[in-house]
N, C-alpha and C positions, 0 to 999 in steps of 0.2 A: 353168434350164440354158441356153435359147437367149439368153438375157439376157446370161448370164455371158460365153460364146460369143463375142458381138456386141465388149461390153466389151474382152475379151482382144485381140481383133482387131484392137480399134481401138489399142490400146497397141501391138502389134508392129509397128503401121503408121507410129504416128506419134512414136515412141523414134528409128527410125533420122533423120528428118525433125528433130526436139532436135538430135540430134547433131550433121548437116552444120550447123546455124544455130548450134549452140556455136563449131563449128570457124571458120565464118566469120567469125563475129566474133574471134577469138583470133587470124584470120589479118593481120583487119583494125589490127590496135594495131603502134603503130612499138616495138618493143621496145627498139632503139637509142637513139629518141629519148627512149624512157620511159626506161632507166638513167641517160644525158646530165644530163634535166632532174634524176632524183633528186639523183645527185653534183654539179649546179651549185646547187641549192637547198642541201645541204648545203657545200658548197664557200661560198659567199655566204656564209651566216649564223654562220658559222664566221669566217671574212674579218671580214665588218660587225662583228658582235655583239664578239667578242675583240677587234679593231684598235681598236675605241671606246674599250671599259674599258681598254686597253693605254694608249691616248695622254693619256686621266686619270690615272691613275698613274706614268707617265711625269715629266708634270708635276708631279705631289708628291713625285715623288723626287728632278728636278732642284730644286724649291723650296725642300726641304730639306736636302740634303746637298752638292748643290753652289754656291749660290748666296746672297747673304746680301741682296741690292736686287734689287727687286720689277722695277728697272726692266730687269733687265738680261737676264730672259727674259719679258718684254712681246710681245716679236716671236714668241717658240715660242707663248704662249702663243695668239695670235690664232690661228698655222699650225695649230695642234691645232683650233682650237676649227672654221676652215675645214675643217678634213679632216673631222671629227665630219661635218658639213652635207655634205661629200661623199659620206661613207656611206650616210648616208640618203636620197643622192638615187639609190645605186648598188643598193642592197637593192631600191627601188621599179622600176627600171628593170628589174632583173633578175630579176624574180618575176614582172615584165610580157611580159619578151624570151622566157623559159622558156616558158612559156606558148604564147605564141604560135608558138615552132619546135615544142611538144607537137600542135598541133593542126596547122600544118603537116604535121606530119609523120604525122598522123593521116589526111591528104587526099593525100597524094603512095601512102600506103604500099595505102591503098582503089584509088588509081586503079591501081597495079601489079597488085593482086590481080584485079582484070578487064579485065587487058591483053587475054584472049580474048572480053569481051564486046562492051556495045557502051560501052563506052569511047573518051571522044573526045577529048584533051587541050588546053586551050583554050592563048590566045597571056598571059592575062592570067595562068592559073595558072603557066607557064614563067616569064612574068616574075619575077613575084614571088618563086619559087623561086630565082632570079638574084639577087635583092636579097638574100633573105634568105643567100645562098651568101657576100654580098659585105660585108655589114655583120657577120657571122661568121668572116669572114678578119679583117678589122680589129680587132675586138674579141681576135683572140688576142694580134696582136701588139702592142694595149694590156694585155692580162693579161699577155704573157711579162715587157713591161718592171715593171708594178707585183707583179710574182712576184719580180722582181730587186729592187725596190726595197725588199720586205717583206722580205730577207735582211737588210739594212744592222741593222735594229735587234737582230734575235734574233746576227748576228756582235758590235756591241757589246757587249753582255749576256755573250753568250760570253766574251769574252775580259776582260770583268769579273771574271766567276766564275771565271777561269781563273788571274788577277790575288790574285784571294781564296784561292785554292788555295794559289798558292805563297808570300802572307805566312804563313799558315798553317804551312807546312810551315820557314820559316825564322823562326819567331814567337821561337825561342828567340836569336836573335842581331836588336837593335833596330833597330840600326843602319844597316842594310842594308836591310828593309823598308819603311823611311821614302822609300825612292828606287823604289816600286812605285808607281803612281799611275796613275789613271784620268781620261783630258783630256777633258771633254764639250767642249772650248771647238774639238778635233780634227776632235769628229764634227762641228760646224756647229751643235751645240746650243747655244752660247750664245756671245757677242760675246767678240772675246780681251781687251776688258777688263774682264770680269766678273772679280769676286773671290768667292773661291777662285778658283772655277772648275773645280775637281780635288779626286779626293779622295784621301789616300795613307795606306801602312803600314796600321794597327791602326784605323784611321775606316773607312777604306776596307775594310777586313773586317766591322766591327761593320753597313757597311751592306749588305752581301751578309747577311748574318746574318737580317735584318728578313724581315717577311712581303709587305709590301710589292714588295722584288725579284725573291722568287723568284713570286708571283704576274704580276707584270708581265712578264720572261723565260715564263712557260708563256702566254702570251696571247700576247704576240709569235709562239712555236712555232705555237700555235694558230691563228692569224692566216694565217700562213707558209704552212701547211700547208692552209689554206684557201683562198690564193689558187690554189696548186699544183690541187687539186680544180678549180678553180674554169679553169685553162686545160687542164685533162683535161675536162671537160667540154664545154668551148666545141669544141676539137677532134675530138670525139665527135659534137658536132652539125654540124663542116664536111665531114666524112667521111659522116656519113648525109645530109644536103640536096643533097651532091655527086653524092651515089650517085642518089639519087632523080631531082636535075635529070636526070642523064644516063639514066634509065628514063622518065620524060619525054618527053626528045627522041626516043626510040628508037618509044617509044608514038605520038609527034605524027606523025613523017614515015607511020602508017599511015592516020591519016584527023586532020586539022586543024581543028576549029572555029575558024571566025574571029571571030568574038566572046565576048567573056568570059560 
């Protein structure tokens, strides 16, 4: 019985002692930064992954349906094949960048939570929280323009389909459908003396019709919508490194360590 005693004791002592070190640690995780990184990792590989498959298919549908010489999307074909190697260089970067504002943000949010100890905010940790504030502004307003730019392909497609809709609906008079036509030579996709070049009427429906299209249109969306995550993200992380630099400064003018 004095055994049992002891035991019990020792549990009602040291349960409340678990608890604060649960709490501390739970206090200690950037929550901000953790949803950021999730929707930029989702955001990214949604972006990478769809834009890839997008811009290969792409290519076999301008190969096929509007082009009849090899020579005459030579030049898309190369910009596809650079953008491909852009992706890959943007997936790597940003799995590495993620990361890194993760664990930042891991040390800014520890140093907040013992604002009342002895917490001392160094010159080297402020800096960096500056750098990282500042290459995190840029990087939006490179996302907002390539958010703009991943509109261009899913608006053509759009009004492909939308193209396809109304021979469709006017299928019963020929005539007239023949004068519906889709100019890739408009968008910049292929040189204006490519022949065709365009595709119209009833071709131009049978290639809406393919699986090829409508897979390439959902990847584009996908893509789209990826890059969108992808500057909700980034924004999420300028907003919390912001917040945190200026707890920081607030921390620093209490006691300054002058070395890193």
């Amino acid at each position: 019985m004095e055994t049992n005693l002891v035991f019990t004791s020792n549990i009602s002592k040291g349960a409340p002692c678990c608890y604060e070190c649960c709490m501390r640690c739970l206090g200690g995780v950037p929550y901000v930064s953790l949803v950021a990184t999730l929707l930029c990792f989702s955001g990214i590989a949604l972006f990478c992954g769809c834009g890839h498959q997008a811009l290969t298919e792409s290519e076999r549908l301008i190969e096929t349906y509007f082009t009849r010489d090899h020579q005459d999307y030579i030049t898309l074909a190369y910009l596809i094949e650079y953008f491909q190697y852009i992706i890959y260089g943007l997936a790597s970067f940003f799995f590495l960048y993620c990361i890194v504002l993760l664990a930042e943000g891991f040390y800014t949010t520890s140093a907040v939570r013992q604002s009342f100890g002895e917490f001392r905010s160094t010159v080297c940790g402020r800096c960096l929280s500056t750098t990282f504030i500042v290459i995190t502004y840029v990087l939006v307003v490179v996302w907002l323009l390539v958010f703009s730019l991943s509109a261009i392909p899913v608006y053509f497609f759009y009004n492909m389909a939308n193209t396809c809709h109304t021979i469709h609906i006017l299928s019963e008079t020929p005539s007239s459908i023949n004068q519906l036509c889709i100019d890739a030579r408009q968008y910049g996709l292929l040189p204006w003396n490519a022949v065709p070049g365009k595709a119209c009427g009833m071709t131009l429906s049978n290639v809406c019709k393919t699986r090829e299209f409508f897979l390439t249109y959902d990847l584009y969306i996908a893509a789209f919508a990826g890059a969108g995550m992808t500057v909700l993200a980034l924004l999420t992380y300028t907003v919390s490194t912001t917040y945190n630099f200026a707890v920081l400064r607030y921390l620093g003018r209490k006691g300054i360590s002058p070395r890193c």
